[in-house]
PDB file of N, CA, C and O in Angstrom:
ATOM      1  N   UNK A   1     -15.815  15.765   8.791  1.00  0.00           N
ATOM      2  CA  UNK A   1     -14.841  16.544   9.529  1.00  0.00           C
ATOM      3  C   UNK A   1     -14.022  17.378   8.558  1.00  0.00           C
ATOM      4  O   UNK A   1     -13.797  16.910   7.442  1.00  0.00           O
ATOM      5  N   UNK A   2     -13.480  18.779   8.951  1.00  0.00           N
ATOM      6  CA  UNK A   2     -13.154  19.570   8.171  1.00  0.00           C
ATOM      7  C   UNK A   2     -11.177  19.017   8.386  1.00  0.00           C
ATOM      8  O   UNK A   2     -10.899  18.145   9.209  1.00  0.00           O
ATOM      9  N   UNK A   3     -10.302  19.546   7.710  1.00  0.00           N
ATOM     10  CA  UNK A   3      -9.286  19.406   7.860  1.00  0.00           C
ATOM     11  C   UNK A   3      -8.471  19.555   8.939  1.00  0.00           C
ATOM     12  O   UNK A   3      -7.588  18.748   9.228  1.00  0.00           O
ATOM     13  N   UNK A   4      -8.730  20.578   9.570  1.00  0.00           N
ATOM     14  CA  UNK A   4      -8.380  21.174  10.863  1.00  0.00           C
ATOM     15  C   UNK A   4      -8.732  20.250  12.034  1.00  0.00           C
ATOM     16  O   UNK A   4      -7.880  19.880  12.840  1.00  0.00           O
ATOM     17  N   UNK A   5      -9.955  19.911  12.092  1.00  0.00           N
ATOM     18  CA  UNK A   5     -10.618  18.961  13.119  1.00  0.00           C
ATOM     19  C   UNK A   5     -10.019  17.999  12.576  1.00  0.00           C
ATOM     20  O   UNK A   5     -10.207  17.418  13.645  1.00  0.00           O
ATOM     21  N   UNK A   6      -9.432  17.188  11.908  1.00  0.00           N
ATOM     22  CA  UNK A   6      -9.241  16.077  11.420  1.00  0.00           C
ATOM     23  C   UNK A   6      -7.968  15.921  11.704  1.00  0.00           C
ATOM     24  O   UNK A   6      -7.635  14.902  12.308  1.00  0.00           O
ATOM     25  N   UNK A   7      -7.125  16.760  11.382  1.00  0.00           N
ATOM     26  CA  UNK A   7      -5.523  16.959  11.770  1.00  0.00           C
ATOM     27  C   UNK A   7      -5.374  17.028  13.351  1.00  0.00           C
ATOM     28  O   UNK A   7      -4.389  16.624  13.969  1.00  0.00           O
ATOM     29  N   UNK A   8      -6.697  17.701  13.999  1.00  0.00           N
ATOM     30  CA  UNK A   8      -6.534  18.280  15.394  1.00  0.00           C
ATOM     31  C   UNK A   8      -6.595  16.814  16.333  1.00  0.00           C
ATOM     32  O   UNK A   8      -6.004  16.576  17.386  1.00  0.00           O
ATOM     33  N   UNK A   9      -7.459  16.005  15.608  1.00  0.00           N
ATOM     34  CA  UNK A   9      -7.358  14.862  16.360  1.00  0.00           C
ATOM     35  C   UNK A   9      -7.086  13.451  15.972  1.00  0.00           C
ATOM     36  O   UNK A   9      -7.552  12.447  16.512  1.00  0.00           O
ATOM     37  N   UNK A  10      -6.194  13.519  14.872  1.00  0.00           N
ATOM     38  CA  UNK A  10      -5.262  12.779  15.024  1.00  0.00           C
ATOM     39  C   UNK A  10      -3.768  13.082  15.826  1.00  0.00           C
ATOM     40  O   UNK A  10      -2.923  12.189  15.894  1.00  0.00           O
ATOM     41  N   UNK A  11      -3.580  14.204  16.319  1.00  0.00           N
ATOM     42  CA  UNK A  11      -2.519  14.550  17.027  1.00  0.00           C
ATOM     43  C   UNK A  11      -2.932  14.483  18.179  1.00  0.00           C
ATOM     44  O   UNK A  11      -2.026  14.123  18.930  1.00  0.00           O
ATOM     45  N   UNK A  12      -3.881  14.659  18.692  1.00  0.00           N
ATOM     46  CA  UNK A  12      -4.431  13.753  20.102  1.00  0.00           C
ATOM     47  C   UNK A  12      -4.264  12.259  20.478  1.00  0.00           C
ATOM     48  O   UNK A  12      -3.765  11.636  21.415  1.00  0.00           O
ATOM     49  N   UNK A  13      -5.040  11.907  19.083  1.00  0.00           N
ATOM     50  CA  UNK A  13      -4.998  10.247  19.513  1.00  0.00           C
ATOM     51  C   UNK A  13      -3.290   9.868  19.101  1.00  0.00           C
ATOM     52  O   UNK A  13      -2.762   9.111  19.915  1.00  0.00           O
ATOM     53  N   UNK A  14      -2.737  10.150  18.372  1.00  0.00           N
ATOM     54  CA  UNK A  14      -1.185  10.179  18.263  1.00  0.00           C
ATOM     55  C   UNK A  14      -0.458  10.375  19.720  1.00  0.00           C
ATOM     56  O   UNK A  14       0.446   9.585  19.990  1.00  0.00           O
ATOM     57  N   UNK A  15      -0.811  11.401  20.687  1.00  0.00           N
ATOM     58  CA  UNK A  15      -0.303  11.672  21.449  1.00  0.00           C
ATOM     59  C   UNK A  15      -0.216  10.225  22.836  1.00  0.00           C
ATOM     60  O   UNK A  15       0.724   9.877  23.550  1.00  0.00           O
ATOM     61  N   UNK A  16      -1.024   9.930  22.776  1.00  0.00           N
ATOM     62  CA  UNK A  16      -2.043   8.643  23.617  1.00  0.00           C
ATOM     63  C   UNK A  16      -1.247   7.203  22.991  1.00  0.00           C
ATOM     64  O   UNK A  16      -1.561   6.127  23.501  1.00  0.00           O
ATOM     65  N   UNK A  17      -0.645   7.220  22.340  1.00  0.00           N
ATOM     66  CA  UNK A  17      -0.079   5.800  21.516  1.00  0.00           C
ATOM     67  C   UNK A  17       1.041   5.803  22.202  1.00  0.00           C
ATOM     68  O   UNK A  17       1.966   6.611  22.115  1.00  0.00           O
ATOM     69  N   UNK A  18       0.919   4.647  23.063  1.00  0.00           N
ATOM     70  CA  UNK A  18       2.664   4.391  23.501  1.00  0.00           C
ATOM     71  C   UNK A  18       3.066   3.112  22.983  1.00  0.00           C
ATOM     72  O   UNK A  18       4.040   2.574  23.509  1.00  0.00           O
ATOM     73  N   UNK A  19       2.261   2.334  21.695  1.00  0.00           N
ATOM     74  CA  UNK A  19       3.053   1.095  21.463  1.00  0.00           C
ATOM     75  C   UNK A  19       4.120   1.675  20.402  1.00  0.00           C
ATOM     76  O   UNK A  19       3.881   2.450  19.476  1.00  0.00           O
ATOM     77  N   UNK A  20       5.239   1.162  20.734  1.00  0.00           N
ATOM     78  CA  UNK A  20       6.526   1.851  19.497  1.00  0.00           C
ATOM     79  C   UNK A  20       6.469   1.429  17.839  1.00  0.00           C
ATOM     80  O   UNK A  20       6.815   2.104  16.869  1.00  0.00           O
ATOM     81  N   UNK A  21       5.925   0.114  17.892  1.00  0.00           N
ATOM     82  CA  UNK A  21       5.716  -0.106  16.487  1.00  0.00           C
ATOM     83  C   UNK A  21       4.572   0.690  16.090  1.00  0.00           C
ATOM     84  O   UNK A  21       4.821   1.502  15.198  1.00  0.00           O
ATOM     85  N   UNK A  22       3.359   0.666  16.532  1.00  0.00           N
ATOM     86  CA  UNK A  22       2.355   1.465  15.681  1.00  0.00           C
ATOM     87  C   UNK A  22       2.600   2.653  15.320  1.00  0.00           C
ATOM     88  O   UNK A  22       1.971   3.246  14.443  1.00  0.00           O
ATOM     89  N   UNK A  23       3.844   3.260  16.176  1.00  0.00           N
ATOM     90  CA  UNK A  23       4.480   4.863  15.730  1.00  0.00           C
ATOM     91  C   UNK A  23       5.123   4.678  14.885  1.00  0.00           C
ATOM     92  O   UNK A  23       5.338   5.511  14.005  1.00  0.00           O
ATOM     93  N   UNK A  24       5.685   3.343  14.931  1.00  0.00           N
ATOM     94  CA  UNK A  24       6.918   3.571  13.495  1.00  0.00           C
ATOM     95  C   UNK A  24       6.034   3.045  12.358  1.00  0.00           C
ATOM     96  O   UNK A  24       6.512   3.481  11.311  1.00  0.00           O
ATOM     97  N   UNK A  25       5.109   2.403  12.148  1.00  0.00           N
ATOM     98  CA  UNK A  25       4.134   2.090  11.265  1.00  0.00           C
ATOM     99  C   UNK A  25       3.731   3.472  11.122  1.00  0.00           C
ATOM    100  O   UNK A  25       4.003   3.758   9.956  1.00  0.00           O
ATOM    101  N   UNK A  26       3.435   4.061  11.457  1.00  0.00           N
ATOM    102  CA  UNK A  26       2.289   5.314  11.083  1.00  0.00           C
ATOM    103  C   UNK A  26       3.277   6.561  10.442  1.00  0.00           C
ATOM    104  O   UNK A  26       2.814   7.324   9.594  1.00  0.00           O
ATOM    105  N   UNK A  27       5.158   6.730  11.099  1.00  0.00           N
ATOM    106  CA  UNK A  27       5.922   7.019  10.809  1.00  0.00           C
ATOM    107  C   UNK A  27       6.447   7.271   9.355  1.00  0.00           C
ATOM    108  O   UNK A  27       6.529   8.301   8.686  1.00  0.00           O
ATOM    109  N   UNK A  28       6.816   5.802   9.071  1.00  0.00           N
ATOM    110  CA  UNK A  28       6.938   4.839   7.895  1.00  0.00           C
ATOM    111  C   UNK A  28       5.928   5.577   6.914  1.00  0.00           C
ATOM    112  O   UNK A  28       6.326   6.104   5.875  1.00  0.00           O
ATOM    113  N   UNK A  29       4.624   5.581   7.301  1.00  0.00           N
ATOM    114  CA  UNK A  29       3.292   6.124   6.580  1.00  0.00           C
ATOM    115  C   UNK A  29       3.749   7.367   6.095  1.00  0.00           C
ATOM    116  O   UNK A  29       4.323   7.340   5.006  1.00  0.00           O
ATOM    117  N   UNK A  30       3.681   7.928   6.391  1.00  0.00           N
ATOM    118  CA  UNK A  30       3.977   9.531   6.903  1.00  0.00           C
ATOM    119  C   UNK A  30       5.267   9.262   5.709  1.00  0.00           C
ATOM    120  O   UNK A  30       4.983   9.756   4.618  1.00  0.00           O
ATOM    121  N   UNK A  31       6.355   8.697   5.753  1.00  0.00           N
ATOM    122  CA  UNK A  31       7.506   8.865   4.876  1.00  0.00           C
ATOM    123  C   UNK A  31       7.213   8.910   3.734  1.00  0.00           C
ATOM    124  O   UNK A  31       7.593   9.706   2.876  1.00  0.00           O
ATOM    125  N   UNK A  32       6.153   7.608   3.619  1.00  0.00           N
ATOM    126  CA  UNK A  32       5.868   7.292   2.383  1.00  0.00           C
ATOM    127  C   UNK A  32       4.721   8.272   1.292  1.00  0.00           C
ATOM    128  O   UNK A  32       4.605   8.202   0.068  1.00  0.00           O
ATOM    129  N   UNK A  33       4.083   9.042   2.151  1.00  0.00           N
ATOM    130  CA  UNK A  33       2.843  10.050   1.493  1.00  0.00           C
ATOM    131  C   UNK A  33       4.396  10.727   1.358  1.00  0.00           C
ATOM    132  O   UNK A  33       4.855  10.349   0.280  1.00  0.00           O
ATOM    133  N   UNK A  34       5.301  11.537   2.026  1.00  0.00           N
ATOM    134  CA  UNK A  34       6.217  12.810   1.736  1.00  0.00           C
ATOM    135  C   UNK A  34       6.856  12.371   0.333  1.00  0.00           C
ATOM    136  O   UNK A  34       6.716  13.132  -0.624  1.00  0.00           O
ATOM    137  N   UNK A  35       7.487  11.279   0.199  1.00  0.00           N
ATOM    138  CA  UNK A  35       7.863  10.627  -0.808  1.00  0.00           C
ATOM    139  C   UNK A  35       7.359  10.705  -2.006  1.00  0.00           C
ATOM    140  O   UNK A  35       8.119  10.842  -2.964  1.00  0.00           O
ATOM    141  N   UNK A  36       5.920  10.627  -2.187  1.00  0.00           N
ATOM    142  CA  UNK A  36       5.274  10.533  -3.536  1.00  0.00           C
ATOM    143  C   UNK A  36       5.662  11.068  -4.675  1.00  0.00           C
ATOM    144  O   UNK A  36       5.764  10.454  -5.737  1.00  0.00           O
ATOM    145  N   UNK A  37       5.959  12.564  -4.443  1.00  0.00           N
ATOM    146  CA  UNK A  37       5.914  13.372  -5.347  1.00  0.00           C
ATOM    147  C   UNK A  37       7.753  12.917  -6.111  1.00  0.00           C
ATOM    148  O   UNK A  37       8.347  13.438  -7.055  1.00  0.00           O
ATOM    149  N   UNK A  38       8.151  11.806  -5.219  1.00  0.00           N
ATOM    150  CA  UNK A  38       9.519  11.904  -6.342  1.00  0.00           C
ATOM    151  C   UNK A  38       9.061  10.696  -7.043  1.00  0.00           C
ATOM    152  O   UNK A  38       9.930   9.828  -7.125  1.00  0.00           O
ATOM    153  N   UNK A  39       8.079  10.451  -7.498  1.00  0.00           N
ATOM    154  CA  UNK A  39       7.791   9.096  -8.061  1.00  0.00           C
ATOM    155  C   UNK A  39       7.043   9.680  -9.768  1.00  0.00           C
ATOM    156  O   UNK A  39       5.875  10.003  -9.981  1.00  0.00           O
ATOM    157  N   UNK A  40       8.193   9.648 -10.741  1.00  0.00           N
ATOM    158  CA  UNK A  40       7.702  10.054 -11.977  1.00  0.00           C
ATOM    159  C   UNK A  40       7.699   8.901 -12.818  1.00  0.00           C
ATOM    160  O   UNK A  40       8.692   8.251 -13.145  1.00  0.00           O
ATOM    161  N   UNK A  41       6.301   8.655 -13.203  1.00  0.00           N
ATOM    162  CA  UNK A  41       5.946   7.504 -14.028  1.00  0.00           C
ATOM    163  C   UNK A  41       5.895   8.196 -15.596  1.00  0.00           C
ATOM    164  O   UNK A  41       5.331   9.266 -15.824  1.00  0.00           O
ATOM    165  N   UNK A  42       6.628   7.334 -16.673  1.00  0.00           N
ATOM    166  CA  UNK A  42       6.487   7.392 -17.433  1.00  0.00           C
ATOM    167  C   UNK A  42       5.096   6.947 -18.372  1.00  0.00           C
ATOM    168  O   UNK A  42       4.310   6.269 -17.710  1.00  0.00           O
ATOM    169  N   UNK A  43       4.707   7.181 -19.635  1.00  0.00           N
ATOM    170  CA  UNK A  43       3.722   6.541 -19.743  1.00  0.00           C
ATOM    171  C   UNK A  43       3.338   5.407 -20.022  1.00  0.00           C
ATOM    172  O   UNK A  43       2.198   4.952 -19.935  1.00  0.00           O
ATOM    173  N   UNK A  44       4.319   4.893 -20.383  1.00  0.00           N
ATOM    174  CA  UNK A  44       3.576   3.614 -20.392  1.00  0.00           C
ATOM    175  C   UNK A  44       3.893   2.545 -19.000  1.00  0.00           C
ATOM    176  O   UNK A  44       3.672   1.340 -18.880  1.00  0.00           O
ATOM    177  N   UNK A  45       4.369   3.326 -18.243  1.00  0.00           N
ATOM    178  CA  UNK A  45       4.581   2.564 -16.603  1.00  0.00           C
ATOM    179  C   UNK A  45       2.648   2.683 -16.132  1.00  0.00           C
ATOM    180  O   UNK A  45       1.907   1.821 -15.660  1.00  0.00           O
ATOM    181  N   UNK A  46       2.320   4.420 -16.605  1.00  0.00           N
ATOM    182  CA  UNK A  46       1.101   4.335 -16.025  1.00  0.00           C
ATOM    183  C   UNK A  46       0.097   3.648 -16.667  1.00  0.00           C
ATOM    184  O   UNK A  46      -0.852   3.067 -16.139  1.00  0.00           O
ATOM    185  N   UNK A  47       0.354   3.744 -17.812  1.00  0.00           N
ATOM    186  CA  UNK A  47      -0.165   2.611 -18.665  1.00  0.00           C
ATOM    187  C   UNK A  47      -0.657   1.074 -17.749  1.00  0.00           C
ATOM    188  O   UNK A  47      -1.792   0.684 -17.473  1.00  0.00           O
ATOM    189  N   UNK A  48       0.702   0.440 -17.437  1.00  0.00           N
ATOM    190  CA  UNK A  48       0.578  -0.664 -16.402  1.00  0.00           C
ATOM    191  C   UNK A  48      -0.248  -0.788 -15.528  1.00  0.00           C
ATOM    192  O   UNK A  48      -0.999  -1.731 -15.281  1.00  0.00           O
ATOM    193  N   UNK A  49      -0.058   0.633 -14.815  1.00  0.00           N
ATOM    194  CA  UNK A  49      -0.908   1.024 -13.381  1.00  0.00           C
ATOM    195  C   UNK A  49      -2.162   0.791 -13.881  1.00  0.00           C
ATOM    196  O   UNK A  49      -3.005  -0.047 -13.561  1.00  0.00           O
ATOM    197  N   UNK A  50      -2.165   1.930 -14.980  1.00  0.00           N
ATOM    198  CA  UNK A  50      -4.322   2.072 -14.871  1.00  0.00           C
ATOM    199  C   UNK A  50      -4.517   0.314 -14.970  1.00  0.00           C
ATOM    200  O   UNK A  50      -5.176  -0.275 -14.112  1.00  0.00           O
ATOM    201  N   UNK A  51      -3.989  -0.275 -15.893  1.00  0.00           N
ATOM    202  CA  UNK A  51      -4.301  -1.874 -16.805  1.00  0.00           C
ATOM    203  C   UNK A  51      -4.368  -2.884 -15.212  1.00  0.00           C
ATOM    204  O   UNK A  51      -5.187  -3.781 -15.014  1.00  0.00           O
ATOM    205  N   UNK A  52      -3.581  -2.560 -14.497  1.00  0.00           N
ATOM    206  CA  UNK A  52      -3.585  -3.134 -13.116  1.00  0.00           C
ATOM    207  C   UNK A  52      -4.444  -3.106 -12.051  1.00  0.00           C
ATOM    208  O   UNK A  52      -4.756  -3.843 -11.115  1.00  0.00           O
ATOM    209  N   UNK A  53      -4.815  -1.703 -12.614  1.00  0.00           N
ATOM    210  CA  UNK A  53      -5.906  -1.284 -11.018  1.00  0.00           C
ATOM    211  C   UNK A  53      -7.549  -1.978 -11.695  1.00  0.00           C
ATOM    212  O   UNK A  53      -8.492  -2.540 -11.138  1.00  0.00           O
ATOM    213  N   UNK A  54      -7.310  -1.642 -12.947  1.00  0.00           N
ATOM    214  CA  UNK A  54      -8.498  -2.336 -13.849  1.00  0.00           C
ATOM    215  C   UNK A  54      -8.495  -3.805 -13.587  1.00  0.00           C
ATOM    216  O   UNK A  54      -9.638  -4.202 -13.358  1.00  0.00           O
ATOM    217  N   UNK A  55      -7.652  -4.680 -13.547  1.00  0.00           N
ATOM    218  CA  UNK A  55      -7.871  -6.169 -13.338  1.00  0.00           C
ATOM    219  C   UNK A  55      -8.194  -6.190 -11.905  1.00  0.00           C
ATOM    220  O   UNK A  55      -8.812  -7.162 -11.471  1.00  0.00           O
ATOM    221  N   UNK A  56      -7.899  -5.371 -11.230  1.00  0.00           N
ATOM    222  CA  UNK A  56      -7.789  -5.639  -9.338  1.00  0.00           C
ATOM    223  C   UNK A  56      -9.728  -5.169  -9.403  1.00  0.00           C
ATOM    224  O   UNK A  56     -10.597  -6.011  -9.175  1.00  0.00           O
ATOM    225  N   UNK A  57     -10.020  -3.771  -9.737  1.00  0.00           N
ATOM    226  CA  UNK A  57     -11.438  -3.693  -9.857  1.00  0.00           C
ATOM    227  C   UNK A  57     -12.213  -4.918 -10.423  1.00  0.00           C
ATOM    228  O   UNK A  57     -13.106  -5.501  -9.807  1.00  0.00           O
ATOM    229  N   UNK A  58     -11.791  -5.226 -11.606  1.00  0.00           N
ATOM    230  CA  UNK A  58     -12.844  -6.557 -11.850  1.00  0.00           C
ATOM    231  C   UNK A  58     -12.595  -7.770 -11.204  1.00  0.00           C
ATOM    232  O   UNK A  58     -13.431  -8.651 -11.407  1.00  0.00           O
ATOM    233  N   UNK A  59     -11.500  -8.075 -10.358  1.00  0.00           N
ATOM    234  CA  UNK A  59     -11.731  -9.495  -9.573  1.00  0.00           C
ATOM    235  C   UNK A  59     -10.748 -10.173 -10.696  1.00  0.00           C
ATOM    236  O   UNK A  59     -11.088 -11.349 -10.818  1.00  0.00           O
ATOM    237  N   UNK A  60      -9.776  -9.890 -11.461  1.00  0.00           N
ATOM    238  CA  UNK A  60      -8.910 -10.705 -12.165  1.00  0.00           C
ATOM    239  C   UNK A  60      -7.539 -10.816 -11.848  1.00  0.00           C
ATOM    240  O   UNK A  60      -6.619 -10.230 -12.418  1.00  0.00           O
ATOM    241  N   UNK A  61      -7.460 -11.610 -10.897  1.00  0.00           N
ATOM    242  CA  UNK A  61      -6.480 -11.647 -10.271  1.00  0.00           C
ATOM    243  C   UNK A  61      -6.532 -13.149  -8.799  1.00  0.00           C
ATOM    244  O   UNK A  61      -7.541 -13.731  -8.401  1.00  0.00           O
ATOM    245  N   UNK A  62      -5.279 -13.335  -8.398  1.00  0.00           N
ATOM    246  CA  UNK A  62      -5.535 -15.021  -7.753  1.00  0.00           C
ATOM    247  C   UNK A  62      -4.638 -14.394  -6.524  1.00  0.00           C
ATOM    248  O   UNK A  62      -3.779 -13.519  -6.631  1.00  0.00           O
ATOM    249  N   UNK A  63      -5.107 -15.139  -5.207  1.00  0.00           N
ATOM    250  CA  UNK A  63      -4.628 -14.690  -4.321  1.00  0.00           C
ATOM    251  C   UNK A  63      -3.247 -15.279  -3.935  1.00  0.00           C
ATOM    252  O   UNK A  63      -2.666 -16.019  -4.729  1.00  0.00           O
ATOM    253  N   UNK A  64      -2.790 -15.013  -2.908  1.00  0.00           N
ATOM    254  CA  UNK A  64      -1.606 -14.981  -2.693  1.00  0.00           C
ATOM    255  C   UNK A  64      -1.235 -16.785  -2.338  1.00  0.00           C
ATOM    256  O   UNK A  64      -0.288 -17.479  -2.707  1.00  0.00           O
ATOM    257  N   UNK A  65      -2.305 -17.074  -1.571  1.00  0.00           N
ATOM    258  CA  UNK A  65      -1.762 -18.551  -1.254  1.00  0.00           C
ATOM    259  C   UNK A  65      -1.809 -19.533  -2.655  1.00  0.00           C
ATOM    260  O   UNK A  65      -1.125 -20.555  -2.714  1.00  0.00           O
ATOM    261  N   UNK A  66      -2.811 -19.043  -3.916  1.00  0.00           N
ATOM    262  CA  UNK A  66      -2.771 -19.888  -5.041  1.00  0.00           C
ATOM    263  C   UNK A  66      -1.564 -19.584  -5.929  1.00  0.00           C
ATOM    264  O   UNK A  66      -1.041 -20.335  -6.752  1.00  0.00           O
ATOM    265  N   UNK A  67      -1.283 -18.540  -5.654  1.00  0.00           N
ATOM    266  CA  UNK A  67       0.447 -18.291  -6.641  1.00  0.00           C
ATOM    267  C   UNK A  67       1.487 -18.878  -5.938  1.00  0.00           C
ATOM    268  O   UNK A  67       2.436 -19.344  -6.568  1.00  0.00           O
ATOM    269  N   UNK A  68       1.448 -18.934  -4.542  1.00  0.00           N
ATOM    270  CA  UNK A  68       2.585 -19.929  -3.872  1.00  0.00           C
ATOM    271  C   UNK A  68       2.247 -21.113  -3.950  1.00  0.00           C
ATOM    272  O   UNK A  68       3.200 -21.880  -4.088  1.00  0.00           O
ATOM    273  N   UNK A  69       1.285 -21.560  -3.917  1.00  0.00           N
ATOM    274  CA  UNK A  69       1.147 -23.139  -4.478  1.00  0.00           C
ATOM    275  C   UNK A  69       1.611 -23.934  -5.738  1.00  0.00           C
ATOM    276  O   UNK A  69       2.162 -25.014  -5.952  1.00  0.00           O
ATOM    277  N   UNK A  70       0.789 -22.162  -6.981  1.00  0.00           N
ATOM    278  CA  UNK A  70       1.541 -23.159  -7.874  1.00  0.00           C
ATOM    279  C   UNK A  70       2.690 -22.765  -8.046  1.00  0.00           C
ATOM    280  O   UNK A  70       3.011 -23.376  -9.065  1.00  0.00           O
ATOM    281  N   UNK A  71       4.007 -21.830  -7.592  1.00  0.00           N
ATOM    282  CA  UNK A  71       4.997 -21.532  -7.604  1.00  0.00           C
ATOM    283  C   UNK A  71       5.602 -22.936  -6.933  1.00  0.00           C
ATOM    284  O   UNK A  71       6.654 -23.346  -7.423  1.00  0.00           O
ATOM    285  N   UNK A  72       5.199 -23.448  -6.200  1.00  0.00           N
ATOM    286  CA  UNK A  72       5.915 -25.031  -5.460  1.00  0.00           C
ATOM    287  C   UNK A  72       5.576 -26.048  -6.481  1.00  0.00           C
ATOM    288  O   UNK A  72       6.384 -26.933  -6.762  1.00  0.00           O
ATOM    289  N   UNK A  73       4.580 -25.974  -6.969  1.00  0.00           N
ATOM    290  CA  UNK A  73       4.251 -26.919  -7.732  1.00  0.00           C
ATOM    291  C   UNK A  73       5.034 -27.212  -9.674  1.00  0.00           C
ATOM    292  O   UNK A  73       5.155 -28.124 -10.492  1.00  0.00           O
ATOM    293  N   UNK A  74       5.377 -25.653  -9.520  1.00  0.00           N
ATOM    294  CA  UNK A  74       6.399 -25.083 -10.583  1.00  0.00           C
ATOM    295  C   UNK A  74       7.761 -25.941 -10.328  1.00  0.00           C
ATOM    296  O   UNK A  74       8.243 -26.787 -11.081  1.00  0.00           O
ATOM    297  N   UNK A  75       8.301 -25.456  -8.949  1.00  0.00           N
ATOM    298  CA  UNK A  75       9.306 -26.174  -8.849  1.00  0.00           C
ATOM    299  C   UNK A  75       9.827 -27.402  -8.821  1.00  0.00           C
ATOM    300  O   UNK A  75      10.891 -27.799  -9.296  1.00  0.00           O
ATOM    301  N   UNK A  76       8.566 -28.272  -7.920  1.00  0.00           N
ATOM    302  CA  UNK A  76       8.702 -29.373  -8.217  1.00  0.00           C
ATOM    303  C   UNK A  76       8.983 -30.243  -9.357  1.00  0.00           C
ATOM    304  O   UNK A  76       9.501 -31.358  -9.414  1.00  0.00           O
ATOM    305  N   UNK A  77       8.403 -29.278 -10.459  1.00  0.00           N
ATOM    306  CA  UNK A  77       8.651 -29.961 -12.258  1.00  0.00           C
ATOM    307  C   UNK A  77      10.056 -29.976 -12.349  1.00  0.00           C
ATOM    308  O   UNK A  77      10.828 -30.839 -12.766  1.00  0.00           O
ATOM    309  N   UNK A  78      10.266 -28.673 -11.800  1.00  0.00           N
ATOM    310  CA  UNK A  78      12.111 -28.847 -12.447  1.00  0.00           C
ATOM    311  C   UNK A  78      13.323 -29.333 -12.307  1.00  0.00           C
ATOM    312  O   UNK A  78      14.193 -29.070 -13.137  1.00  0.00           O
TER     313      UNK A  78
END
């Protein structure tokens, strides 16, 4: 789909949405793409980023319920 067609019908199916959260979700969205451009990373912030997106591509990384586990299990020591 070209841009036009693509824009053309998401403002259709936009139009058709009467649940209020999925508007303010998609809203929210919308804030957050306008936003971008005030987001100036220094280099070695992007530094972080690339080093981050690189561990997330290779699978180095633990999910969310094993860091709250051992985060309880942290506490319990102390």
């Amino acid at each position: 789909m070209n841009y036009a067609v693509t824009q053309t019908t998401i403002i259709e199916r936009l139009r058709k949405v009467e649940d209020p959260d999925i508007l303010e979700t998609i809203n929210a969205l919308l804030d957050s793409v306008e936003e971008k451009s005030k987001y100036i990373l220094t280099d070695d912030r992007k530094k972080v980023v690339e080093e981050s997106r690189a561990e997330l591509k290779n699978g180095d990384f633990d999910t969310q319920e094993n860091f709250f586990s051992d985060a309880r299990l942290w506490l319990k020591e102390k």
